[in-house]
C-alpha positions as CSV (number, residue, x, y, z in Angstrom):
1,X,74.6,-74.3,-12.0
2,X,74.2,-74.4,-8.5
3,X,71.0,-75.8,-7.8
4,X,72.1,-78.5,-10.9
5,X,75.2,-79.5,-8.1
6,X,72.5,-79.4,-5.0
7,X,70.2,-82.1,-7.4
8,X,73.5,-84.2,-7.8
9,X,74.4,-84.3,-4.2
10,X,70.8,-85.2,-3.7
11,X,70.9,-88.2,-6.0
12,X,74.3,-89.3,-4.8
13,X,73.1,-88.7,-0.5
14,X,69.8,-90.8,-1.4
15,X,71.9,-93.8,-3.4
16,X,73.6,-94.0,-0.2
17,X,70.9,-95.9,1.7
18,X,69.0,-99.1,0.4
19,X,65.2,-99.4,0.0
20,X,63.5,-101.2,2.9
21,X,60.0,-103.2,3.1
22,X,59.3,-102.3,6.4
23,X,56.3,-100.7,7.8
24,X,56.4,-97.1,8.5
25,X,55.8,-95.1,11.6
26,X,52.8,-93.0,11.0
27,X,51.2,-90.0,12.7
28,X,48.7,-87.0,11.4
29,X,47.7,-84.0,13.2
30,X,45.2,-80.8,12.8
31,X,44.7,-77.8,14.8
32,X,42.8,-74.5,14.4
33,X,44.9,-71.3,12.9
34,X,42.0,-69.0,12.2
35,X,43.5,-65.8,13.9
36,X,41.5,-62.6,14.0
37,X,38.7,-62.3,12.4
38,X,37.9,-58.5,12.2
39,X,39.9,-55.9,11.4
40,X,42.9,-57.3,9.8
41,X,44.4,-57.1,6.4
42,X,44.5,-60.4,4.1
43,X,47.3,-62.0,2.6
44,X,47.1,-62.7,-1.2
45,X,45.5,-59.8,-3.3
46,X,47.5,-56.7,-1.8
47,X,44.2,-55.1,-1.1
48,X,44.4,-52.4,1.3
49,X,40.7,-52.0,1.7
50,X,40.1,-56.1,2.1
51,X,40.5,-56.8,6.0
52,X,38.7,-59.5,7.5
53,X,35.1,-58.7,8.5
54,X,33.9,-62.4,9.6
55,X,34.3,-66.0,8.9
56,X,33.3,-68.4,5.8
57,X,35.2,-71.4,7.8
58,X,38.2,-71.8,10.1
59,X,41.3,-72.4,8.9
60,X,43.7,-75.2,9.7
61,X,47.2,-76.6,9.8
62,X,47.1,-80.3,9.1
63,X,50.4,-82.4,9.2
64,X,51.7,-86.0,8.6
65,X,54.7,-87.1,10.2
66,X,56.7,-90.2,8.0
67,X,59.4,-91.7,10.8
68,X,61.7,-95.1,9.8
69,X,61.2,-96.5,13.0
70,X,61.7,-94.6,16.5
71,X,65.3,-94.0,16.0
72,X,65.7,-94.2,11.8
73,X,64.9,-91.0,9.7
74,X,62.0,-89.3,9.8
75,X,60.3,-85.9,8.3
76,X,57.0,-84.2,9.0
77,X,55.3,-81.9,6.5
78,X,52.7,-79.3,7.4
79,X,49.4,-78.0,4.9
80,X,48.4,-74.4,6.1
81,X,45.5,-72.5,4.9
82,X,47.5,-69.7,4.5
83,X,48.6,-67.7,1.9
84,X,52.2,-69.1,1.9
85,X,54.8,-69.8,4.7
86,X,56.9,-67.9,6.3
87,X,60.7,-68.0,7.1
88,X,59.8,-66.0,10.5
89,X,57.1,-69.1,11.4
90,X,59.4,-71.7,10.4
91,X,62.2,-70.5,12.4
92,X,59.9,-69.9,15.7
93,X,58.1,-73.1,14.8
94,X,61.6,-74.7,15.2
95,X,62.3,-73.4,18.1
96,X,59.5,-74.3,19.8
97,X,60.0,-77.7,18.3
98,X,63.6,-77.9,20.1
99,X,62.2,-77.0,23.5
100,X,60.0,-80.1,23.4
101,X,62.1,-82.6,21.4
102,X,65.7,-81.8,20.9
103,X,66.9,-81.8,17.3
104,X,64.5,-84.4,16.4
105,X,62.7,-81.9,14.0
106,X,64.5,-79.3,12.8
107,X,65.2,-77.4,9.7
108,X,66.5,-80.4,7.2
109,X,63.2,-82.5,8.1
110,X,60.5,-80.1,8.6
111,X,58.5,-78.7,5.6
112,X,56.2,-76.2,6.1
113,X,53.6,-75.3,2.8
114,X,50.3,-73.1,2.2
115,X,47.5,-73.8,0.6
116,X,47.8,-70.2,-1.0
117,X,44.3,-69.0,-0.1
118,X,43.8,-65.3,-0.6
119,X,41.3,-65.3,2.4
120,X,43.3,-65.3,5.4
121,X,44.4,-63.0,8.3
122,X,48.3,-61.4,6.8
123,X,50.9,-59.4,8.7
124,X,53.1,-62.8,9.5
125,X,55.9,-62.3,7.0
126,X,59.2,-60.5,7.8
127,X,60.0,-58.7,4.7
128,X,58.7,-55.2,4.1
129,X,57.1,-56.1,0.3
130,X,54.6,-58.5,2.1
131,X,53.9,-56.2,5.0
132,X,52.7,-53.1,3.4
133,X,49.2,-53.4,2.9
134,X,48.9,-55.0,6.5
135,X,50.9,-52.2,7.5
136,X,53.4,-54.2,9.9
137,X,54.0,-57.0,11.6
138,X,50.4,-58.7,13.3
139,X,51.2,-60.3,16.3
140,X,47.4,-62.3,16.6
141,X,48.2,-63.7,12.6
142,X,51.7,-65.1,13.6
143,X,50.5,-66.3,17.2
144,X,47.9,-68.2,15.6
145,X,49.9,-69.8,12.9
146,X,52.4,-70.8,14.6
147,X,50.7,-72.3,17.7
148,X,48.7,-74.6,15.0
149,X,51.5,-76.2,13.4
150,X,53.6,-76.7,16.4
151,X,50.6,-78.2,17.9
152,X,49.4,-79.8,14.9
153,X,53.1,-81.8,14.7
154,X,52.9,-82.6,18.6
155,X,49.7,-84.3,17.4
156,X,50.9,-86.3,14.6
157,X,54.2,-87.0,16.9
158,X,51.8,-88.3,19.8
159,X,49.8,-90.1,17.2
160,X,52.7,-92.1,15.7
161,X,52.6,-95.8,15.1
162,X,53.4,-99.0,12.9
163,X,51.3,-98.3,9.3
164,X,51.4,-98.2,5.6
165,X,51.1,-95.3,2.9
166,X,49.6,-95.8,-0.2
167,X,50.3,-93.9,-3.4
168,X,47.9,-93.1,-6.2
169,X,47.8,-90.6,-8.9
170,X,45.1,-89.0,-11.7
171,X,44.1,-86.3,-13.8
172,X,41.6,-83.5,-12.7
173,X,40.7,-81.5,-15.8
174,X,38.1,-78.7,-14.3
175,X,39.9,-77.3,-11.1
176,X,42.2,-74.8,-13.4
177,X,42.8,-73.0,-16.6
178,X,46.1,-70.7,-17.4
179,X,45.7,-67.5,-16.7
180,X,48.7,-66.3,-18.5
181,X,47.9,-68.4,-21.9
182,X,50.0,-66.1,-23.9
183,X,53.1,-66.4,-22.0
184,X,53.1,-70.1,-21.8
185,X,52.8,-69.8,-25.7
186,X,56.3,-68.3,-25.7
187,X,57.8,-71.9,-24.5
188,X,58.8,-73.8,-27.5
189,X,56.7,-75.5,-30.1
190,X,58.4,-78.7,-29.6
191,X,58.5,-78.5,-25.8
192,X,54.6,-77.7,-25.8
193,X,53.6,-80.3,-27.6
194,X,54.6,-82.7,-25.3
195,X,52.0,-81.9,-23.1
196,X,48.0,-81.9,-23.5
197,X,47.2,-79.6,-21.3
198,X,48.7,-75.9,-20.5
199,X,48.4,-76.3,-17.2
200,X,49.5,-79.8,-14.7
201,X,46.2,-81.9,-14.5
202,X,47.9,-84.4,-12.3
203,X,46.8,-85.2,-8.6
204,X,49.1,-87.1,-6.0
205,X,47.8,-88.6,-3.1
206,X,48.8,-90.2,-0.1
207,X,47.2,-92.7,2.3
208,X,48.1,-93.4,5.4
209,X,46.9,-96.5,7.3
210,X,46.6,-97.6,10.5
211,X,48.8,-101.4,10.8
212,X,47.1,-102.7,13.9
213,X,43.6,-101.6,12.0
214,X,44.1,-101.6,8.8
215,X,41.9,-98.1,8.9
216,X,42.5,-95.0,7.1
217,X,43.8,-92.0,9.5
218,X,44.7,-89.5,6.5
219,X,45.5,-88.1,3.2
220,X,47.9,-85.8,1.7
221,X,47.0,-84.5,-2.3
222,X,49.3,-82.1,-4.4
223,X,47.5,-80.9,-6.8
224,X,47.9,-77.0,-8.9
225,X,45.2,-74.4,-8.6
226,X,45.8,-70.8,-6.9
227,X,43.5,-70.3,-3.8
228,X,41.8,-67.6,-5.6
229,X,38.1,-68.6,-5.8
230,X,37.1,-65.8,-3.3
231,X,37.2,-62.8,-4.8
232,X,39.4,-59.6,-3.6
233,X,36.7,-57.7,-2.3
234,X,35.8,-60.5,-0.2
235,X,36.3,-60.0,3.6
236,X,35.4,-63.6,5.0
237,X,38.1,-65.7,6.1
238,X,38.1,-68.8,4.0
239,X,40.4,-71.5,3.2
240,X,39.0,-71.3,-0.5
241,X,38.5,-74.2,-2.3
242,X,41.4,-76.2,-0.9
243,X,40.4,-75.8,2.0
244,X,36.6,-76.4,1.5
245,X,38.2,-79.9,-0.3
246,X,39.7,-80.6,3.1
247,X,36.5,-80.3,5.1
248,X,34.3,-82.1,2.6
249,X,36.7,-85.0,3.0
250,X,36.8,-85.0,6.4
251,X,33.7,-85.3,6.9
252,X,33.2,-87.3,4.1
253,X,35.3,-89.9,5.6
254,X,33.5,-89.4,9.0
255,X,30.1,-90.1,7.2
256,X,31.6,-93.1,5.0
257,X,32.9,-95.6,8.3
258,X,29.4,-97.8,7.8
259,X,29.0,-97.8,4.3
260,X,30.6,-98.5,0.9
261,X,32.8,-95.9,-0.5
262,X,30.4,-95.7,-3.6
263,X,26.9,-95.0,-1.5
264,X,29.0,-92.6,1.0
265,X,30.3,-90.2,-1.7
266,X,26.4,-90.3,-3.3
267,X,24.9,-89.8,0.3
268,X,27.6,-87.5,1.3
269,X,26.2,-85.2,-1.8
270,X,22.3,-86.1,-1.3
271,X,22.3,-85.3,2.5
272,X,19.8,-83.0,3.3
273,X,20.1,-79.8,5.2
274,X,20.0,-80.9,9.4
275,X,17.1,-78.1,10.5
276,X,18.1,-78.6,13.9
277,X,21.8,-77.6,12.9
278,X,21.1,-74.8,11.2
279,X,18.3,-73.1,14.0
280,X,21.4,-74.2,17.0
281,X,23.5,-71.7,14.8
282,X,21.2,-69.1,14.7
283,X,21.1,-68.8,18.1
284,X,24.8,-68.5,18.6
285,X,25.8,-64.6,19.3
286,X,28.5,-62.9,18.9
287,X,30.7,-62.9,22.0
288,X,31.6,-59.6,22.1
289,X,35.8,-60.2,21.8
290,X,35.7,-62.4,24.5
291,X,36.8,-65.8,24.3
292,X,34.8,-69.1,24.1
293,X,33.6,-70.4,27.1
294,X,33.9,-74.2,27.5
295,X,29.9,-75.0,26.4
296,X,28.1,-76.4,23.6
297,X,28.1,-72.7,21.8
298,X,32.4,-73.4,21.4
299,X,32.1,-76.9,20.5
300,X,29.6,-75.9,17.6
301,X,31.5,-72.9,16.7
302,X,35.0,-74.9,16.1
303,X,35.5,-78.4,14.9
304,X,37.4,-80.5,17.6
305,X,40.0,-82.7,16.5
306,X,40.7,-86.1,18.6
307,X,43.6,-88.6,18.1
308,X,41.1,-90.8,16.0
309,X,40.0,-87.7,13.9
310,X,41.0,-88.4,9.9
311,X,42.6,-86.2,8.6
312,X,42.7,-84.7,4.8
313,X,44.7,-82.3,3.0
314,X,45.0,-80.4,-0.1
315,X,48.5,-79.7,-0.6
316,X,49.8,-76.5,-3.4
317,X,51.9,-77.4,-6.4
318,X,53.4,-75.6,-9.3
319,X,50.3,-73.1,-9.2
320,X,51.5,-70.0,-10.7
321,X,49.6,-69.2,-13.7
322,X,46.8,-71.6,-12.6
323,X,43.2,-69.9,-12.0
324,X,40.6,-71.6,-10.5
325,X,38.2,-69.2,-12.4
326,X,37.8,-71.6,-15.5
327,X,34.9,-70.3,-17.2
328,X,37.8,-67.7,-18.4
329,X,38.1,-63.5,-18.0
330,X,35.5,-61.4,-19.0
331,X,35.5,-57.4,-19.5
332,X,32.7,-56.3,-17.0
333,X,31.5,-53.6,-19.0
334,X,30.5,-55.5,-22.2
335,X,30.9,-59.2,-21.2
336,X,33.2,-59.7,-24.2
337,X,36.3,-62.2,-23.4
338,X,39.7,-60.0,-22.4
339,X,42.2,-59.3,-24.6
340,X,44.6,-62.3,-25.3
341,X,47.7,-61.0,-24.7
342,X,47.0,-58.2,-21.5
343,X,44.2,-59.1,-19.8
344,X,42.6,-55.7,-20.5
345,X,39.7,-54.1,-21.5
346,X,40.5,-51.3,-24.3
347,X,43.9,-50.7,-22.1
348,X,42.1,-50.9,-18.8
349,X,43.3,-54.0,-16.1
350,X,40.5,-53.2,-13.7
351,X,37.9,-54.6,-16.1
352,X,39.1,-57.9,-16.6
353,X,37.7,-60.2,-14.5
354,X,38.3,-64.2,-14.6
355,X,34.8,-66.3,-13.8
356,X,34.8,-69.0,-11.2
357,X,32.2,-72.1,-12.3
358,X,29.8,-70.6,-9.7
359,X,30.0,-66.9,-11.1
360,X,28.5,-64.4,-10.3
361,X,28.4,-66.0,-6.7
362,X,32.0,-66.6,-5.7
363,X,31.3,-68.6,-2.4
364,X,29.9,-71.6,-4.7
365,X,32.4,-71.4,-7.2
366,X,34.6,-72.1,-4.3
367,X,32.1,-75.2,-3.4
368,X,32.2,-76.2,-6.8
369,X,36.4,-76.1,-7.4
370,X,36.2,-77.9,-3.6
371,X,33.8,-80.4,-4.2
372,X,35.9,-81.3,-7.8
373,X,39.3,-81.6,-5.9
374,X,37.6,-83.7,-3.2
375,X,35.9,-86.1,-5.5
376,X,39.2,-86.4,-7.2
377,X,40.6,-87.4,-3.9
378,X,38.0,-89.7,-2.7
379,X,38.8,-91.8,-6.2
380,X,42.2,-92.3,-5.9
381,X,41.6,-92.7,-1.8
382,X,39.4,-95.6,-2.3
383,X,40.8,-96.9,-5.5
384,X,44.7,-96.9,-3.7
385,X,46.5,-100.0,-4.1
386,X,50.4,-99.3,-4.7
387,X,52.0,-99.5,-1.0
388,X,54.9,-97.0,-0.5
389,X,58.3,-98.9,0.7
390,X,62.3,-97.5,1.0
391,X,64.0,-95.1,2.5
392,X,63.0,-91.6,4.1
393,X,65.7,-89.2,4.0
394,X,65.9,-85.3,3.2
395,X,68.3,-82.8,2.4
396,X,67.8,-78.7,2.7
397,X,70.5,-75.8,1.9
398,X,70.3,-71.9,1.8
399,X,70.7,-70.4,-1.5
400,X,71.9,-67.1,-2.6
401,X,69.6,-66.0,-5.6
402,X,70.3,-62.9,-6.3
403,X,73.6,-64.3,-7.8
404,X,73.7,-67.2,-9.3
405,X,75.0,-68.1,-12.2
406,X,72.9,-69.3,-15.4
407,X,75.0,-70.9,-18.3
408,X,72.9,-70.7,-21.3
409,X,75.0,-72.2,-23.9
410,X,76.8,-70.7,-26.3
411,X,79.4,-70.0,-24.4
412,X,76.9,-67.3,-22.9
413,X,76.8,-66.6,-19.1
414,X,74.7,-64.9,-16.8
415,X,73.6,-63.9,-13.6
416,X,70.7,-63.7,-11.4
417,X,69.9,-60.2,-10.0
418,X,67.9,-58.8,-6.2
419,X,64.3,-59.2,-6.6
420,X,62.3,-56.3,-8.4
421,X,59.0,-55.3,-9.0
422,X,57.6,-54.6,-12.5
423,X,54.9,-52.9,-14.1
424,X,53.1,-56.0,-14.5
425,X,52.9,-56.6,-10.9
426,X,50.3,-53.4,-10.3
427,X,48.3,-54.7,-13.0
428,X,47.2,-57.6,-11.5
429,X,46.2,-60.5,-12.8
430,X,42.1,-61.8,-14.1
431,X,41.6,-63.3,-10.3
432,X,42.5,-60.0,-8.6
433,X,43.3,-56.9,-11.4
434,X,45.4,-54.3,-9.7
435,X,45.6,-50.5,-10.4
436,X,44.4,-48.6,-13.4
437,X,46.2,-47.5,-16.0
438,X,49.3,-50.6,-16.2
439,X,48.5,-53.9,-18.1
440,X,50.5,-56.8,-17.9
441,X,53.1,-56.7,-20.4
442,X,54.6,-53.5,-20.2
443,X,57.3,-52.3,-20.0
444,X,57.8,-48.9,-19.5
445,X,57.1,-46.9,-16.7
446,X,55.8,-43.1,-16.8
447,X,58.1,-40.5,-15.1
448,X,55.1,-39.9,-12.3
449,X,56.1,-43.4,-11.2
450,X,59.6,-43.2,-11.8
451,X,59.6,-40.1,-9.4
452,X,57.7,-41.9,-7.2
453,X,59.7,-44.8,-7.1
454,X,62.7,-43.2,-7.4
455,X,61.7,-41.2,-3.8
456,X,62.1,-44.8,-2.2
457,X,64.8,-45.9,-3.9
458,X,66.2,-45.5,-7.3
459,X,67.6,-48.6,-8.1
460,X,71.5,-49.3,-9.4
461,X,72.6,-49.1,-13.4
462,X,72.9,-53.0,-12.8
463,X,69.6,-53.6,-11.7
464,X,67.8,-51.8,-14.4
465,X,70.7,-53.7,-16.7
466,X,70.2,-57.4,-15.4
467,X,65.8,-56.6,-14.9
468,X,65.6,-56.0,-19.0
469,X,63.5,-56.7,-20.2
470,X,61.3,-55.8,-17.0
471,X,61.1,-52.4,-15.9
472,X,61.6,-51.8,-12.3
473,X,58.9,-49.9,-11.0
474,X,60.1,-51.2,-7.3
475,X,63.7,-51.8,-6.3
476,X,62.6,-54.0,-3.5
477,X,66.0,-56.1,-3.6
478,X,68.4,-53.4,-2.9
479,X,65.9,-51.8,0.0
480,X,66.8,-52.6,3.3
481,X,65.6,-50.0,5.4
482,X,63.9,-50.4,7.9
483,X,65.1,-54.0,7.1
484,X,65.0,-55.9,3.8
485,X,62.6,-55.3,1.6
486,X,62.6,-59.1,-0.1
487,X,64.2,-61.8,0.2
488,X,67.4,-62.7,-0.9
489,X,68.8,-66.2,0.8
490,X,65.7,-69.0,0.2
491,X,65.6,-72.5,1.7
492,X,66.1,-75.1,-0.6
493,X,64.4,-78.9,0.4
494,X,63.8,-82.3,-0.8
495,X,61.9,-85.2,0.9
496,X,61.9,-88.7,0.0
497,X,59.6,-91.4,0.8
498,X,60.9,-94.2,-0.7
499,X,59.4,-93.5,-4.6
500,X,58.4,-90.1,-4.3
501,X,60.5,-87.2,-3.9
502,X,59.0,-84.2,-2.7
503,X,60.5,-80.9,-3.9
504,X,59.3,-78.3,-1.1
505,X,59.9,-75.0,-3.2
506,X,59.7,-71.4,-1.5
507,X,57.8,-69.8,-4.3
508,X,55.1,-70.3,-6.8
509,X,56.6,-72.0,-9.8
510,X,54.2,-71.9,-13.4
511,X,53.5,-75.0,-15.2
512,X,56.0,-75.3,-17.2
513,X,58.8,-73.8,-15.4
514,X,57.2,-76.7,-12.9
515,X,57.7,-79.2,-15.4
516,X,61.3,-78.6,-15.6
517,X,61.7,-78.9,-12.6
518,X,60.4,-82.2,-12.0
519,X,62.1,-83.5,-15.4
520,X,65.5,-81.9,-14.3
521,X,65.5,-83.8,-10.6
522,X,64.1,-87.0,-12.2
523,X,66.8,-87.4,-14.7
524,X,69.9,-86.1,-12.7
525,X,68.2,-89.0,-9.5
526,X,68.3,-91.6,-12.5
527,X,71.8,-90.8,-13.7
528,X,73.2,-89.6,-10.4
529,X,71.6,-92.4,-8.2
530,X,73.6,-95.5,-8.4
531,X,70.7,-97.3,-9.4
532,X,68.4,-96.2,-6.9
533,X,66.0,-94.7,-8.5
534,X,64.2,-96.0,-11.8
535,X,61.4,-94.9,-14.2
536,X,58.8,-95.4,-11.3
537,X,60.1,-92.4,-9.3
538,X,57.9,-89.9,-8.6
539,X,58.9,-86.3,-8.4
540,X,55.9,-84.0,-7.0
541,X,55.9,-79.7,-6.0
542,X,55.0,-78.7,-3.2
543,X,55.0,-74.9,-3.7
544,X,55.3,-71.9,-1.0
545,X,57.1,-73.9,1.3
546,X,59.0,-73.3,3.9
547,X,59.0,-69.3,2.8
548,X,58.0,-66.8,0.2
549,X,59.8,-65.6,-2.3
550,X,56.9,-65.6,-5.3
551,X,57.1,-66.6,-8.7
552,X,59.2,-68.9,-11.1
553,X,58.3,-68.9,-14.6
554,X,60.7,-69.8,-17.8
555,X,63.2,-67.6,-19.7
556,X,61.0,-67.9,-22.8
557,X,57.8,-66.5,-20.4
558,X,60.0,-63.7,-19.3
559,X,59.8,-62.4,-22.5
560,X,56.8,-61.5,-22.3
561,X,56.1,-59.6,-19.1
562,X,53.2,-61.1,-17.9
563,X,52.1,-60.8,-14.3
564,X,54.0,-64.2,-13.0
565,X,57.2,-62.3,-14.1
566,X,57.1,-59.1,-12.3
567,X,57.3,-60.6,-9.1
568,X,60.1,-63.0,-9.1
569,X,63.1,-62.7,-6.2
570,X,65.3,-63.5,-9.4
């Protein structure tokens, strides 16, 4: 396969190049993205009655920059709250990137990757599909998002100098539950049972110290749980619980210079409520639209970021059938768990309802899923030991996916098909249900959709041929007017830092599709890699990279029709 031959040219690229010992160059940035905060659609649930209506907390783009020295290889990699990325940002990110530094960043060693909260301002994608319930293009949503991660990278660029990254991984067990249990069922017996867990427990974290110091200036964590803690009917922008991990850190670090990392973390969740903060915010008002004026009201209103600020982020992974909500889904009407297989309640989607740790009050389950990710952190932070040495390097291509082909054995060949919508895809899922009267898992479509759907585009014999066994209740890969509807050609990256190898993906890949992944790159670096690369190489995700293109799951999850396969580009 094609992207087999893109992991081979990787292996053989990196093998190239020997491992060094040498320190690193090292730089981390952070700048505000929040965009407007009234009156504008959000990106996640499709909701076209959930536009924002205030603030829970700013959002931010927080980057690291990794360089070999001021003239060896280098890549930086940027953690939005945002829904996803977007090809339209990266490509005016890069240009703006270009005016100020020549092809020193560009597209091979830029990575740009949301957190995948469901809380934040929308209308910054190109394609129709993800413009619809924003209806168009918002120029305040993509001003703001871009502005923060080109300024966030001129920070981190500014900021470089001589350092060290540490590695550390463990397991989190109560950020995330599957979603879609059934469909992860369909995956082999033998395959499974490799595996304790049906969804990825592991967290991988970064460190990155100063070498004239020796102090901490930031962290970078991959870890799997959908940004889906606020609820859809909520209409506060919020980074979600990623993002809350990112500010408890912060200032968790900030709080912890003076004292042992044991005490800090204990005082950090003992510290009583500041009376004097809390009476300085009631007396902020509203400005009216207008912007900020330079006093104490603006300073209080938005965290300022200095060249000494730490800086911590919670990076996606392989998140698609991951739920935050891990006290399970519920049928609101009796209380009784959903039915296994749909996610219904006696046929209806609506009902279903998955249960953050905090429920009923969704702004502490979002605490709660934050504070567990950031406690996480903190352990392997302060427990980080293993030192990061060898080569940076990167590679990135532009795939075709709507026709690739898939040899699967036999002498059996196929082909990937334009992205499509199924049936599955207006049902929802248990963190936001969709419309009455489809469930996941269907697949059949009544002729009042058909007609409907047909109206906009009826799609080709081949379409409805290669989709099977999904229905296509929207032909958005063969709709290109007033320009494309989907996606079609997807950037395709990998990073190294010496050990680790990170796989920038521009979609939202479930577990075990995940775990493929990672086992597929590992083994063809090992076999591929002239002795390069050995058992220790790490291989992490870093989903909704770089652009959007939705979900990956398996061939045996396909089967079923759950929600995570209605939406694919493939």
């Amino acid at each position: 396969m094609l992207i087999q031959s893109l992991i081979v040219i990787l292996a053989v690229v990196f093998a190239i190049f020997e491992a060094t010992n040498a320190d690193y160059l090292i730089g981390v940035g952070s700048y505000d993205m929040t965009g407007p905060a009234n009156g504008v659609n959000m990106m996640g649930y499709a909701n076209m009655e959930q536009n924002t209506a205030g603030i829970h907390f700013r959002l931010r783009a927080r980057a690291f920059i990794a360089a070999e020295g001021l003239q060896g290889a280098r890549f930086a990699f940027v953690n939005l709250d945002a829904g996803m990325a977007s090809q339209l940002v990266t490509i005016k990110v890069l240009e703006r990137l270009k005016t100020r530094y020549g092809n020193l960043y560009n597209e091979e060693n830029v990575a740009i990757s949301g957190t995948h909260t469901h809380a934040g301002p929308a209308g910054y994608l190109q394609y129709v599909v993800y413009s619809v319930t924003s209806l168009g293009f918002v120029h305040q949503s993509f001003d703001a998002i871009v502005t923060a991660i080109e300024l966030s990278i001129v920070q981190a660029h500014n900021n470089l100098k001589p350092g060290s990254i540490l590695i550390n991984t463990g397991d989190l067990e109560n950020a995330g539950i599957n979603r879609s249990p059934s469909a992860y069922l369909f995956n082999p017996a033998e395959e499974r049972a490799k595996y304790s867990n049906n969804v990825d427990t592991l967290m991988t974290l970064l460190k990155f110290v100063d070498g004239d110091s020796g102090k901490s200036i930031g962290a970078f964590s991959w870890f799997a749980t959908h940004g889906t803690s606020m609820s859809k009917d909520n209409k506060l922008i919020s980074g979600d619980n990623k993002g809350a991990a990112a500010r408890f850190f912060e200032d968790w670090f900030t709080s912890s210079i003076d004292q042992t990392p044991s005490k800090s973390i204990l005082n950090y969740f003992n510290m009583p409520e500041d009376s004097s903060l809390i009476e300085k915010s009631q007396q902020i008002k509203a400005t009216g639209g207008q912007p900020c004026s330079r006093t104490s009201s603006q300073a209080s209103k938005v965290r300022k970021y200095d060249s000494s600020r730490f800086v911590g982020a919670f990076c996606q992974s392989n998140v698609g059938d991951v739920s935050p909500n891990v006290l399970g889904a519920f049928c609101t009407n009796t209380g009784l768990p959903c039915d296994f297989n749909h996610s219904s309640c006696n046929g209806n989607d609506l009902l279903c309802v998955g249960r953050g740790p905090g429920y009923p009050d969704e702004i502490l389950s979002t605490k709660i899923i934050g504070e567990r990710q950031f406690q996480k952190a903190v352990e392997l932070f302060t427990s980080a030991t293993e030192e990061v040495t060898g080569k940076i390097d990167y590679l990135h291509v532009y795939l075709n996916f709507t026709d690739i082909e898939v040899d699967l054995g036999g002498n059996q060949v196929v082909k990937t098909c334009p992205a499509a919508l199924g049936p599955g895809f207006a049902a929802g899922t248990t963190d936001g249900p969709g419309v009455f009267g489809f469930q996941q898992g269907d697949t059949e479509i009544n002729q009042f959709w058909k007609h409907l759907r047909d109206f906009l585009k009826e799609p080709s014999q081949y379409q409805v041929d290669c989709q099977k066994p999904k229905a296509v209740l929207l032909d958005s890969g063969e709709m290109f007017d007033p320009y494309p509807w989907a996606p079609a050609i997807l950037p395709i990256q990998m990073l190294r830092l010496g050990k680790l190898v990170i796989l920038t993906v521009p979609g939202e890949f479930t577990t075990m599709a995940g775990r493929r992944l990672r086992e597929a790159v590992k083994e063809t670096l090992l076999s591929n890699g002239n002795g390069k690369f050995n058992d220790e190489t790490q291989v992490v995700i870093a989903g909704l990279t770089n652009t959007y293109s939705q979900y990956i799951a398996t061939f045996e999850e396909y089967e079923q029709q759950r929600y995570e396969v209605q939406k694919p580009i493939i």
